[in-house]
Backbone as CSV, one residue per row, in Angstrom:
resi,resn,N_x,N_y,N_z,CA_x,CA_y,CA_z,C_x,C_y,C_z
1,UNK,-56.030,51.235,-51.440,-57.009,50.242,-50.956,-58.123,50.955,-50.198
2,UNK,-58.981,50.790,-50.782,-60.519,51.199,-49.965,-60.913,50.555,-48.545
3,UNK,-61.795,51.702,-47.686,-62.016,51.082,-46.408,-62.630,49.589,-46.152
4,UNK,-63.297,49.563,-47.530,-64.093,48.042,-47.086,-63.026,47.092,-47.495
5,UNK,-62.268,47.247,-48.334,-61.070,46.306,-48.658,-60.587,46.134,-47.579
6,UNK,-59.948,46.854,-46.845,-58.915,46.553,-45.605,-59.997,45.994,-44.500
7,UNK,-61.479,46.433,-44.213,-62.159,45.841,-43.587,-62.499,44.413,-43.775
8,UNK,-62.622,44.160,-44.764,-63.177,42.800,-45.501,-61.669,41.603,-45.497
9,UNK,-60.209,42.539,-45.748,-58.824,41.549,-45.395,-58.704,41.152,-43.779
10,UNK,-59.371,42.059,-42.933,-59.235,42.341,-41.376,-60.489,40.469,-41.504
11,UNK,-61.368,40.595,-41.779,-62.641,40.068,-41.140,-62.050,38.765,-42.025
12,UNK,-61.193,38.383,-43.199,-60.780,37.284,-43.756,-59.660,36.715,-42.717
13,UNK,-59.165,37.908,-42.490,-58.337,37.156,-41.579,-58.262,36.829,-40.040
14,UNK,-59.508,37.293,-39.624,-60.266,36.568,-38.291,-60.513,35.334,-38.617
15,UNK,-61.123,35.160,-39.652,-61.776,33.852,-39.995,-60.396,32.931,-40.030
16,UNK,-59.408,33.064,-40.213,-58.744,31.737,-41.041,-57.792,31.756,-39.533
17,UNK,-57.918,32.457,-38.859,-57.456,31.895,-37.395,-58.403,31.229,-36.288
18,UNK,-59.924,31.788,-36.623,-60.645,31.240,-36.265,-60.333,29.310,-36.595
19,UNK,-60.646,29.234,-38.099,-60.120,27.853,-38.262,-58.998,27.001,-38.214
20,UNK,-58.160,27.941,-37.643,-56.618,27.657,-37.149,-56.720,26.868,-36.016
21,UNK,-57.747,28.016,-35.111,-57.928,27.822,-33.555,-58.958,26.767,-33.643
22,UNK,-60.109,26.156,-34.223,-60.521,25.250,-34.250,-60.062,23.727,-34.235
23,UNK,-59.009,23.994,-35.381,-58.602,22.652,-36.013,-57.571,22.371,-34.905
24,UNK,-56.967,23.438,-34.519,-55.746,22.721,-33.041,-57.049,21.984,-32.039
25,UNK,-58.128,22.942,-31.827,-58.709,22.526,-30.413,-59.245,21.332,-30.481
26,UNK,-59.443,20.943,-31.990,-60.319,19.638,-31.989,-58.966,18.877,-32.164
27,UNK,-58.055,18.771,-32.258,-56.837,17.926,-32.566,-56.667,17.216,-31.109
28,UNK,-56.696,18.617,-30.187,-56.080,18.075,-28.814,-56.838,17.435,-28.151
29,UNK,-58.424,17.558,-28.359,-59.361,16.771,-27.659,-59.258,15.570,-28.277
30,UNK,-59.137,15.532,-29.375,-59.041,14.132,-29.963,-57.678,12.999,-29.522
31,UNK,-56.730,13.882,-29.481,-55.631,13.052,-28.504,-56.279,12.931,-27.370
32,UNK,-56.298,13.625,-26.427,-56.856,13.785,-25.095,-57.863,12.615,-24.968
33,UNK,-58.935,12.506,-25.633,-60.021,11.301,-25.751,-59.081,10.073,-25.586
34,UNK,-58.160,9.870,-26.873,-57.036,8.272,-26.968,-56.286,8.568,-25.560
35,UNK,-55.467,9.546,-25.275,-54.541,9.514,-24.449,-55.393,8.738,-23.243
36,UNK,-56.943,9.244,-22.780,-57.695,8.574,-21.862,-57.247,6.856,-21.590
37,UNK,-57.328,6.417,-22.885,-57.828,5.067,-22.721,-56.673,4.169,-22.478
38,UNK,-55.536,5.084,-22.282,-54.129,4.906,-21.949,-53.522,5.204,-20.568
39,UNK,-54.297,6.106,-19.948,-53.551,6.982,-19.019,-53.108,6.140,-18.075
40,UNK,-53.499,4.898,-17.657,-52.740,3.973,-16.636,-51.213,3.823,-17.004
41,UNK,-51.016,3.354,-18.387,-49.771,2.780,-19.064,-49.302,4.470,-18.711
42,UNK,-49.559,5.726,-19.480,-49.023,6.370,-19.256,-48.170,7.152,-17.796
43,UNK,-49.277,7.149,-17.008,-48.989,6.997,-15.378,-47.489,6.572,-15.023
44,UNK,-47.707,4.816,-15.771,-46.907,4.058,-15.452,-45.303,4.447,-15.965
45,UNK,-45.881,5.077,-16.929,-44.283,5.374,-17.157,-43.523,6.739,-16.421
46,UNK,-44.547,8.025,-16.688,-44.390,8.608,-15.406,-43.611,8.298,-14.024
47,UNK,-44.193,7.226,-13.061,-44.156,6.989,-12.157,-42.236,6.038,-12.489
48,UNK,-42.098,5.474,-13.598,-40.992,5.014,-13.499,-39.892,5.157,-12.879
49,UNK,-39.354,6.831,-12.846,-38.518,7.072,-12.434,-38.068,7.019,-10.416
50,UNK,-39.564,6.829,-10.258,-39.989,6.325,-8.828,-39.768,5.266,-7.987
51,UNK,-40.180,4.015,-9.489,-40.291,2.718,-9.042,-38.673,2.475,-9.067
52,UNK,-37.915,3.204,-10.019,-36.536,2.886,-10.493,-35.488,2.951,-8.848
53,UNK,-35.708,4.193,-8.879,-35.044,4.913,-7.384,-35.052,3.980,-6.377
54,UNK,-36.408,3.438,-6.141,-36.582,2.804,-4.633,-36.557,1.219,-4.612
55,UNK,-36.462,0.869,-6.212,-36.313,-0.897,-6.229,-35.693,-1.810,-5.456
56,UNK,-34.450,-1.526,-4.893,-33.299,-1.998,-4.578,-33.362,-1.420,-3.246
57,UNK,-34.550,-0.570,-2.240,-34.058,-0.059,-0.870,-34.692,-1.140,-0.018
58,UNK,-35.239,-2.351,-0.698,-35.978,-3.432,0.222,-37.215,-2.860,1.353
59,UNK,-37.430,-2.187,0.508,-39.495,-1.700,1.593,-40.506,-1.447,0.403
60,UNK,-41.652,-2.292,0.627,-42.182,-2.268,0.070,-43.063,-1.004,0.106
61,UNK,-43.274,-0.486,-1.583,-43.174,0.578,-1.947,-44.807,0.678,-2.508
62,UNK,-45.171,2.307,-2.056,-46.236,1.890,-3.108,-47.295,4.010,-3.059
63,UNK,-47.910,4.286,-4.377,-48.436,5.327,-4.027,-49.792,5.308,-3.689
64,UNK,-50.082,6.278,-3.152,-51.755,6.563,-2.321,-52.374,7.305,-2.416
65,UNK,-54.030,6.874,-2.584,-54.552,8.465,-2.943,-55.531,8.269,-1.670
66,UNK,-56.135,9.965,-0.819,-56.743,10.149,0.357,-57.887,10.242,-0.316
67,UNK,-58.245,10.540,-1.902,-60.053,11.292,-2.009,-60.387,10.681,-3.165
68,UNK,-61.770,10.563,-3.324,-62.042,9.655,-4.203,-62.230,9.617,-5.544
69,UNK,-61.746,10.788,-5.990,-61.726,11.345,-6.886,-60.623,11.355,-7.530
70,UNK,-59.187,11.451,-6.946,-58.389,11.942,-7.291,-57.188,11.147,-7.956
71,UNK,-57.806,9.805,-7.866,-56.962,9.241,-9.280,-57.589,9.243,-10.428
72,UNK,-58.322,9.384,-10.467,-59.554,9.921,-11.767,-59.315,11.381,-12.018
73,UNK,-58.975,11.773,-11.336,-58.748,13.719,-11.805,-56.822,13.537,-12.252
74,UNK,-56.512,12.471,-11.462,-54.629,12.458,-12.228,-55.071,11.698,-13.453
75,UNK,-55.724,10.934,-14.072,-55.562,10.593,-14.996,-55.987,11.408,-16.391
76,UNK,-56.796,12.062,-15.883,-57.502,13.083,-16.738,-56.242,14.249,-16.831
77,UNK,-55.771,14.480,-15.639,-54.297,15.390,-16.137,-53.182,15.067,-16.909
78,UNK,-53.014,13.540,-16.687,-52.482,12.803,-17.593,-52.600,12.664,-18.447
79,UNK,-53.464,12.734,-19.305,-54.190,12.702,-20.674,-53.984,13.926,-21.250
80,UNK,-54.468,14.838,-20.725,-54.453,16.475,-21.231,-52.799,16.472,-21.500
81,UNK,-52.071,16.464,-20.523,-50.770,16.455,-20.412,-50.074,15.930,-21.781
82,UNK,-50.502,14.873,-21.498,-49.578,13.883,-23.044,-50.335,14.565,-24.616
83,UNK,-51.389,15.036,-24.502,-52.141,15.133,-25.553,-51.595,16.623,-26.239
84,UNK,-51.310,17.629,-25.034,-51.277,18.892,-25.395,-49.476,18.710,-25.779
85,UNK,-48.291,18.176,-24.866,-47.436,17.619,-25.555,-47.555,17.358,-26.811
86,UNK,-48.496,16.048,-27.327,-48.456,15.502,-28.367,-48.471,16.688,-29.614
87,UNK,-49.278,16.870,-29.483,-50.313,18.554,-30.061,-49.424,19.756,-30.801
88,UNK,-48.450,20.255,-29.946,-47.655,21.642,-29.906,-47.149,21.425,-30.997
89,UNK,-46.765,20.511,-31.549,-46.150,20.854,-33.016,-47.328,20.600,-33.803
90,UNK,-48.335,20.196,-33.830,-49.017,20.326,-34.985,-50.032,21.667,-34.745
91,UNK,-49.982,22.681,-33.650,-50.420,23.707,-33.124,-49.490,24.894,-33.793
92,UNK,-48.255,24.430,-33.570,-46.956,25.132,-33.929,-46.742,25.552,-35.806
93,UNK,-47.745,23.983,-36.251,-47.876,24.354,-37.880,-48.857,25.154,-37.681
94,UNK,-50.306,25.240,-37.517,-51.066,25.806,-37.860,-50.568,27.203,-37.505
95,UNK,-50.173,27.955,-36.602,-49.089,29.027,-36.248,-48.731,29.269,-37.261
96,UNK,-47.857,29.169,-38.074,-47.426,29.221,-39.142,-47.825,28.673,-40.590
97,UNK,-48.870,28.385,-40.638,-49.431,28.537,-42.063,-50.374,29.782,-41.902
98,UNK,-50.752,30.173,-40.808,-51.477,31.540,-40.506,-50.691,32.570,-41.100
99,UNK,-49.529,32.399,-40.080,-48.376,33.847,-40.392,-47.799,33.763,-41.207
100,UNK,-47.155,32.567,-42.387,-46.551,32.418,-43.292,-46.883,33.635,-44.647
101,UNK,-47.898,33.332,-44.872,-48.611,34.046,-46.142,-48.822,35.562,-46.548
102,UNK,-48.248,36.107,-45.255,-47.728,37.690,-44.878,-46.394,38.036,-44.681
103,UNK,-45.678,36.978,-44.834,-44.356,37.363,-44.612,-43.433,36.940,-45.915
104,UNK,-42.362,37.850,-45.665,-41.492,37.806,-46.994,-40.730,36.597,-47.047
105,UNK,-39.878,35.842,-48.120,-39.082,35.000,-48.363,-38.307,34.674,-47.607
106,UNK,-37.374,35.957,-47.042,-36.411,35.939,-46.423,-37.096,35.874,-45.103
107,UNK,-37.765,36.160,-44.608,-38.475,36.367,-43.239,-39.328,34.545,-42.952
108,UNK,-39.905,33.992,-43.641,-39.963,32.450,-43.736,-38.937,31.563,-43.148
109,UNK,-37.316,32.042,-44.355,-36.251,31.040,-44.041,-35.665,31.893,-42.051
110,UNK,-36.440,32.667,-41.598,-35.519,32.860,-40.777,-36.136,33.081,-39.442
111,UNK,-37.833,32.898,-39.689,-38.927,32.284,-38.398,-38.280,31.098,-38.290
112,UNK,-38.504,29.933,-39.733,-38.918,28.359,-39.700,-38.330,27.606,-38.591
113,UNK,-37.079,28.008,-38.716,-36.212,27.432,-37.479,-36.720,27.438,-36.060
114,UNK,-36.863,28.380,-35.836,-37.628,28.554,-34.502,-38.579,27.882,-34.182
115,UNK,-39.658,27.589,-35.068,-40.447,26.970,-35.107,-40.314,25.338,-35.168
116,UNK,-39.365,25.060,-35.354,-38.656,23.499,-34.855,-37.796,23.464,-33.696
117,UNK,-37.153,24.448,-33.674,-36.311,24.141,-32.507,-37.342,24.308,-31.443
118,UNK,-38.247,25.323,-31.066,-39.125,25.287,-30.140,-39.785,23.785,-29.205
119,UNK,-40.370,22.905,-30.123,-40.406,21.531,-29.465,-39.527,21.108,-29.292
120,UNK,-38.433,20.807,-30.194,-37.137,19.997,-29.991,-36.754,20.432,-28.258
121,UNK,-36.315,21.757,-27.918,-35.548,22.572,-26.961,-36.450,21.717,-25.558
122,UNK,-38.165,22.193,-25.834,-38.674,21.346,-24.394,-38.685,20.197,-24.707
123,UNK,-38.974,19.455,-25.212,-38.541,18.014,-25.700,-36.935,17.381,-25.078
124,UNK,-36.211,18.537,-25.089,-34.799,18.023,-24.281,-34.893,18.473,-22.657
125,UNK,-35.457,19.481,-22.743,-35.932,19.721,-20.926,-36.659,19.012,-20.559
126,UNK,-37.906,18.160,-21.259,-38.464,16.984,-20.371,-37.742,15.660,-20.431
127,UNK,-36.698,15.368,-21.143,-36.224,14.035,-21.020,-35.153,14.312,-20.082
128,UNK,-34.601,15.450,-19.526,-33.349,15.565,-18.759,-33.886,15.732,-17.315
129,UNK,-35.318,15.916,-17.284,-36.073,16.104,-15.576,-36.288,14.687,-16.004
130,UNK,-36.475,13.882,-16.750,-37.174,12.345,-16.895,-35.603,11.423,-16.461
131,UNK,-34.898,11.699,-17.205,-33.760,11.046,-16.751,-33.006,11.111,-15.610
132,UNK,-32.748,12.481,-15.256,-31.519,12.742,-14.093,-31.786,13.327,-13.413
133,UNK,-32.712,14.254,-13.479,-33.380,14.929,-12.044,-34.069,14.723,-11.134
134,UNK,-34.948,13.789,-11.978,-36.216,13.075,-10.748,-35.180,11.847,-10.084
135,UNK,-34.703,11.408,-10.978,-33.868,10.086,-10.152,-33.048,10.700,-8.849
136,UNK,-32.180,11.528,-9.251,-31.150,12.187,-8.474,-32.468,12.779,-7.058
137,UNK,-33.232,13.580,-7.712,-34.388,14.152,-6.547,-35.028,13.544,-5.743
138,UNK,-35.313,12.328,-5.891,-36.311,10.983,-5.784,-35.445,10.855,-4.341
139,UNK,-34.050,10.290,-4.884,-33.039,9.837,-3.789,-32.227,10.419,-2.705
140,UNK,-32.573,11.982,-3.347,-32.594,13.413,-1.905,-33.957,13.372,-1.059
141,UNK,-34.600,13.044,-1.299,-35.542,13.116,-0.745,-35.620,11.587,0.239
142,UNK,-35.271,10.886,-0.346,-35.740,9.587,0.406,-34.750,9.366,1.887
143,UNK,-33.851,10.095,1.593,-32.556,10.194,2.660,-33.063,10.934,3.803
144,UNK,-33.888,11.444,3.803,-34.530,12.009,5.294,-35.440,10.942,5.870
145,UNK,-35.578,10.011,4.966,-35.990,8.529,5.996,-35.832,8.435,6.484
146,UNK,-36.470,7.332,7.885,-35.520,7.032,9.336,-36.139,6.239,9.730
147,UNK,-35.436,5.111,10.423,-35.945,4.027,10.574,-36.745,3.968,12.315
148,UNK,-35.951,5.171,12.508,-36.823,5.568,13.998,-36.228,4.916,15.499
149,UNK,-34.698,4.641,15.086,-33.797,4.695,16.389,-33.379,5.903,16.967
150,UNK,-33.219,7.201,16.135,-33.480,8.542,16.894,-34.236,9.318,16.816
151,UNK,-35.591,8.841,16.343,-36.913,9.806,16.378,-37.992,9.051,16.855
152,UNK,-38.153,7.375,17.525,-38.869,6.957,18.190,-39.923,5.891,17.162
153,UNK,-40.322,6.996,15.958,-41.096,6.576,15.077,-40.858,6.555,14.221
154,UNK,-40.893,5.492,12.530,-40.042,5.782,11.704,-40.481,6.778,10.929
155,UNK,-39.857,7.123,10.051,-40.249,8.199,8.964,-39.912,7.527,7.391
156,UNK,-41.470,7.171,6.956,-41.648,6.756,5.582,-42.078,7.396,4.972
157,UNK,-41.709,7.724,3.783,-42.833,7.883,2.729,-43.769,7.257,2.027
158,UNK,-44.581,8.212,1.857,-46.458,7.757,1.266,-46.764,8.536,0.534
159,UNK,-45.958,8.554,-1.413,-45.993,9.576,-1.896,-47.577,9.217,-2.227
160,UNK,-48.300,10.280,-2.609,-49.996,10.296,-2.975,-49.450,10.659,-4.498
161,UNK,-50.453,10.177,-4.984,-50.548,9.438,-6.708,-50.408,11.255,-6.926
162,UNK,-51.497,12.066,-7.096,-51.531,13.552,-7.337,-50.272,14.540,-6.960
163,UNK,-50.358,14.195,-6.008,-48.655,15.345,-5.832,-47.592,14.687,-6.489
164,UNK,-47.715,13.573,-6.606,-46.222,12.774,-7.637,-46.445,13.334,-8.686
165,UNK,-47.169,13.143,-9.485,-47.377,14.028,-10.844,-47.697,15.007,-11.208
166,UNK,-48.292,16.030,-10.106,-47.868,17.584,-10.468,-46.279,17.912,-9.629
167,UNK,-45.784,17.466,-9.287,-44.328,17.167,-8.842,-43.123,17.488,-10.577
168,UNK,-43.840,15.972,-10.933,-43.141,15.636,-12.678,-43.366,16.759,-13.641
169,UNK,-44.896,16.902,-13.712,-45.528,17.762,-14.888,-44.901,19.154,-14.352
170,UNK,-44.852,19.776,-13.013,-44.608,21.303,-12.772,-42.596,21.189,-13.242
171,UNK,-41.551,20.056,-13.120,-40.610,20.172,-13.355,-40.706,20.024,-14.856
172,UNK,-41.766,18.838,-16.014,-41.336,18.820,-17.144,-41.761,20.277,-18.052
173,UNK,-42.532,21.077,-17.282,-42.866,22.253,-17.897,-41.895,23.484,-17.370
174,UNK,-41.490,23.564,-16.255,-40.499,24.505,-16.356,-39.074,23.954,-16.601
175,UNK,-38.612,23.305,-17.185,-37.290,22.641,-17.440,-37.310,23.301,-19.004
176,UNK,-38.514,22.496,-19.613,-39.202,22.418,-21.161,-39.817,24.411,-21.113
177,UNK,-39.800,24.998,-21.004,-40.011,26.423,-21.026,-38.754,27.275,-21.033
178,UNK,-37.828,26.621,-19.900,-36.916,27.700,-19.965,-35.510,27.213,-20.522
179,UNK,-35.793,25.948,-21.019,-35.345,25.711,-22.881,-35.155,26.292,-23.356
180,UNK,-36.196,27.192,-23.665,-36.492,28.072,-24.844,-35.872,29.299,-24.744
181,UNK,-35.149,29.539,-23.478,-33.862,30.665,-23.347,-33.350,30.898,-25.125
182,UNK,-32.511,29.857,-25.957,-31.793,30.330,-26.609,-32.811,30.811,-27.735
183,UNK,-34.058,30.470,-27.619,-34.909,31.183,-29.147,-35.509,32.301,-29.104
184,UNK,-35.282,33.060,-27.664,-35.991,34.060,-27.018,-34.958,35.276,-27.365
185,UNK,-33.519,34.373,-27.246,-32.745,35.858,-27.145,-31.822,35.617,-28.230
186,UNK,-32.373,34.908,-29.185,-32.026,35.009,-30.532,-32.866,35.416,-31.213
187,UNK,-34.604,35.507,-31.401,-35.575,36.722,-31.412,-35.306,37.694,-31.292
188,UNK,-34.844,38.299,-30.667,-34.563,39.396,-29.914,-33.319,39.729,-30.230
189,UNK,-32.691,39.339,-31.058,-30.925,39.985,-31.670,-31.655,40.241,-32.903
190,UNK,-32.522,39.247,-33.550,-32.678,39.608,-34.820,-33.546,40.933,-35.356
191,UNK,-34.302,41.268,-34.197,-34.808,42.874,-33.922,-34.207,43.513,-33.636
192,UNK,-33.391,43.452,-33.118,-32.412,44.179,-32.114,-32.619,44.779,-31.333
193,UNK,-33.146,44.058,-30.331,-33.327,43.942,-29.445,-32.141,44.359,-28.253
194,UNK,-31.338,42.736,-28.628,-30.204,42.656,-27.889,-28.999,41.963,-28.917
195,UNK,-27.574,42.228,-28.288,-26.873,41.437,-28.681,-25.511,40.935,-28.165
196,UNK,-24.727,40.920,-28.877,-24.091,39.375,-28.295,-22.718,40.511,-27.075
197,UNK,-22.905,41.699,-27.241,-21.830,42.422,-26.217,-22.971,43.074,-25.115
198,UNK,-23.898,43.642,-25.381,-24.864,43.320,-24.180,-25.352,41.812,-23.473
199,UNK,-25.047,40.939,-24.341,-25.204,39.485,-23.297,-24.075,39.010,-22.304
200,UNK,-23.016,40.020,-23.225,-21.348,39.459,-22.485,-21.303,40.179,-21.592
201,UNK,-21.849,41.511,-21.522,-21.876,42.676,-20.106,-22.491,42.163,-19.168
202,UNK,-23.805,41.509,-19.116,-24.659,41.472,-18.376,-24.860,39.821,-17.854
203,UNK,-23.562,39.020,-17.956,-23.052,37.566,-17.787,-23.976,37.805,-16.227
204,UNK,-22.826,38.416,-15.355,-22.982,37.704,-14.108,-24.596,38.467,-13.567
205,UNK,-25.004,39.454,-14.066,-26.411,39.644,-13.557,-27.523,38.269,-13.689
206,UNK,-27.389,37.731,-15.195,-27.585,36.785,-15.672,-27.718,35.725,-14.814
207,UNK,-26.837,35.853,-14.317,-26.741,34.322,-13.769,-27.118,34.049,-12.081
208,UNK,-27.712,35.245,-11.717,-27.732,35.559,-10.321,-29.569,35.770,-10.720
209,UNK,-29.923,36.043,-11.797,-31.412,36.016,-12.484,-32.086,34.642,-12.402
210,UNK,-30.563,33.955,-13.137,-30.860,32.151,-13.729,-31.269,31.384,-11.865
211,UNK,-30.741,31.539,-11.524,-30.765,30.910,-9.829,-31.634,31.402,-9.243
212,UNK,-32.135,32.237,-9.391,-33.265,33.326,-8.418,-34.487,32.780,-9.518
213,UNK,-34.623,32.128,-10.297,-35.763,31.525,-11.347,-35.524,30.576,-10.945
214,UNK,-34.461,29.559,-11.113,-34.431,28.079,-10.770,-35.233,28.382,-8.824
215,UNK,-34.782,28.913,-8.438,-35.620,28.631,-7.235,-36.656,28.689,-7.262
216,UNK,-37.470,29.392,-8.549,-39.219,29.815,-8.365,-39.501,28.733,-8.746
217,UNK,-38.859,28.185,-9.417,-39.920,27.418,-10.762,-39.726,25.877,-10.094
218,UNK,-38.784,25.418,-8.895,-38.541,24.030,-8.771,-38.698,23.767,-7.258
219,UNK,-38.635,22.775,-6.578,-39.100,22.742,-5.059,-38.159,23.219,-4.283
220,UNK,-37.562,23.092,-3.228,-37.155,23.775,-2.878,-35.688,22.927,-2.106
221,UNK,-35.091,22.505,-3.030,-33.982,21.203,-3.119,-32.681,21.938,-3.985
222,UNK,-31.417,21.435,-3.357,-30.058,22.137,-4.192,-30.422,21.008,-5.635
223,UNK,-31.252,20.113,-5.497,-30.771,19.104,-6.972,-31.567,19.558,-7.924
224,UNK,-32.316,19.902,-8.085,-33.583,20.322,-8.962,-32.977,21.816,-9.254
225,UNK,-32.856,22.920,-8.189,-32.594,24.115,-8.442,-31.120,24.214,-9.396
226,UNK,-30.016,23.052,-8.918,-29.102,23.797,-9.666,-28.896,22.958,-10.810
227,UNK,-30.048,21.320,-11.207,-30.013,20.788,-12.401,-30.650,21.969,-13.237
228,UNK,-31.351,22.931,-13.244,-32.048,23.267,-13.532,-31.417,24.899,-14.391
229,UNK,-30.695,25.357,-13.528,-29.520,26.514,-13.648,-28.449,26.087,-14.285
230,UNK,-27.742,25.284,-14.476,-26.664,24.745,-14.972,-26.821,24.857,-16.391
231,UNK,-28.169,23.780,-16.940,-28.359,23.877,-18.260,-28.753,25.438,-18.714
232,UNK,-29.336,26.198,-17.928,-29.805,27.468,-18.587,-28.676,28.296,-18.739
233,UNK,-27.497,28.285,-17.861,-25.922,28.751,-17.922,-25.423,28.537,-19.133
234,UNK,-25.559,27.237,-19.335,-24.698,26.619,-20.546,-25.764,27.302,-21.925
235,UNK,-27.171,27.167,-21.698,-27.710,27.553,-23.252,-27.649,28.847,-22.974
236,UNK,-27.198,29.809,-22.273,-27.248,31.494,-22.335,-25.778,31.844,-22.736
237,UNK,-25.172,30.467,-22.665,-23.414,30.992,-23.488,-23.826,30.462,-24.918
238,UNK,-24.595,29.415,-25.137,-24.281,29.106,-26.167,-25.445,29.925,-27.257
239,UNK,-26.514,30.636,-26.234,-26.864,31.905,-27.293,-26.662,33.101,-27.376
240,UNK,-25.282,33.166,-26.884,-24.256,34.579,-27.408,-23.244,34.134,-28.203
241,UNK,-23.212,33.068,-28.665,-23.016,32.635,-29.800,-23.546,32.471,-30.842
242,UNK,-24.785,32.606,-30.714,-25.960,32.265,-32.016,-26.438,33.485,-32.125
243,UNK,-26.314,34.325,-30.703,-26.389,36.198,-31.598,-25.478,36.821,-32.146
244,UNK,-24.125,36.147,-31.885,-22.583,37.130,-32.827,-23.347,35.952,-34.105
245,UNK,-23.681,35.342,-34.331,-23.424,34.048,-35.676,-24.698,35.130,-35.935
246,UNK,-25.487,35.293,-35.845,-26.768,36.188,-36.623,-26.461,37.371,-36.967
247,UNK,-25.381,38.294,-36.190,-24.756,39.363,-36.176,-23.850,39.622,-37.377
248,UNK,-23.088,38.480,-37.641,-21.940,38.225,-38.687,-23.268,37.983,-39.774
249,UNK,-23.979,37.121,-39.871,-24.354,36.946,-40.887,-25.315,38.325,-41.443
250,UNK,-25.619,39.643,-40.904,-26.699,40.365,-41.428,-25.517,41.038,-41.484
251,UNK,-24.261,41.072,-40.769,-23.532,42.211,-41.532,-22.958,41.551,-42.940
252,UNK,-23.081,40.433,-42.613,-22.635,39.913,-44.446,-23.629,40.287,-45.702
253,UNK,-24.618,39.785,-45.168,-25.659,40.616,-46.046,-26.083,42.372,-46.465
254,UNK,-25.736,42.679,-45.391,-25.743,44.325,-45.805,-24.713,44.651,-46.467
255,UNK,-23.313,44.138,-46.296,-22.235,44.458,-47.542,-22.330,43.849,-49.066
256,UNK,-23.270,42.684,-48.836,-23.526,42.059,-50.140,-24.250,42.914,-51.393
């Protein structure tokens, strides 16, 4: 192959990521635009796990914003939020109709997966901070209330509209990220990287790693930190299982 050939495949294939990277960016603005005309309802559901917690404590409940701006700047995060959600898998195709067309048969059947499980995995880390963490967190938190027979004055909360939802969004993104534990270090067996008797050596470092992350990534509460560690425990056993199962299967193939 001649220099301008490989120059001219180089500059074809700027271009068709160029229109890769286009067609996602206009996708997400285009959600982002609809998600707008929604973002109250969306809010609202957001905020559910809020209204859920405190229904039944008989005080009337309610959130607040100090600047004037700043339910107009949460809703606009709200929007982006749901939109770029919405988005990642059809971001996730264009990803892969890019890289597809360079890679071999066998190398196709053994990305593709990844490439689904990837949403699926945060998709289960944001419904498990949506379901059981914020509720459970909501109601650690509210327990330092006081009605102000031994502090004089009571102590309520006045959650503000903005910190409630970078509260949600900073837990549904690191819950939904470190998901992705088992596709990272199943990547990484199939290079060889690592595998499934270096994951079994290095258990309890592991897990003294997993807790020392759950503390970065969540506030600074035993419910959040160890909802948060528990599941990453359980998917770091169950992907030293999916690196001996990748392990068995390439030694099956090399004897084949």
């Amino acid at each position: 192959m001649s220099q301008n050939d490989k120059e001219g495949g180089f500059v074809s294939h700027l271009a068709e990521l160029r229109k890769r990277l286009i067609h996602s960016f206009i996708f997400l603005i285009v959600f982002f635009v609809g998600c707008y005309f929604f973002a109250e309802h969306l809010y609202g559901f957001l905020v559910d796990p809020f209204a859920q917690a405190v229904k039944d404590d008989g005080t009337d409940r309610r959130l607040i914003f100090t600047a004037l701006q700043e339910t107009f700047l949460t809703y606009l995060k709200i929007s982006f939020f749901t939109a770029f959600f919405v988005t990642c898998p059809f971001i996730l195709m264009q990803i892969w109709k890019f890289i597809a067309p360079g890679l071999y048969k066998h190398e196709k059947h053994a990305i593709l997966p990844y490439l689904i499980l990837t949403p699926v995995l945060f998709f289960l880390g944001g419904m498990l901070v949506y379901y059981l963490i914020m509720p459970l967190a909501i109601k650690f938190f509210l327990s330092f209330e006081s009605t102000g027979l031994s502090t004089n004055l009571p102590i309520q909360l006045e959650a503000k509209v903005n910190e409630y939802l970078s509260l949600v969004m900073k837990l549904i993104f690191a819950f939904g990220i470190s998901f992705q534990l088992p596709v990272v270090l199943s990547l990484l067996a199939r290079i060889g990287v690592v595998d499934s008797e270096f994951l079994k050596k290095r258990r309890k470092y592991v897990v003294v790693i997993i807790f020392a992350a759950a503390a970065l990534l969540t506030p600074p509460d035993p419910i959040t930190q160890i909802g948060l560690a528990i599941p990453l425990l359980i998917l770091y056993e169950l992907s030293i299982f999916s690196v001996k199962f990748i392990e068995d299967k390439k030694f099956k193939d090399s004897n084949a």
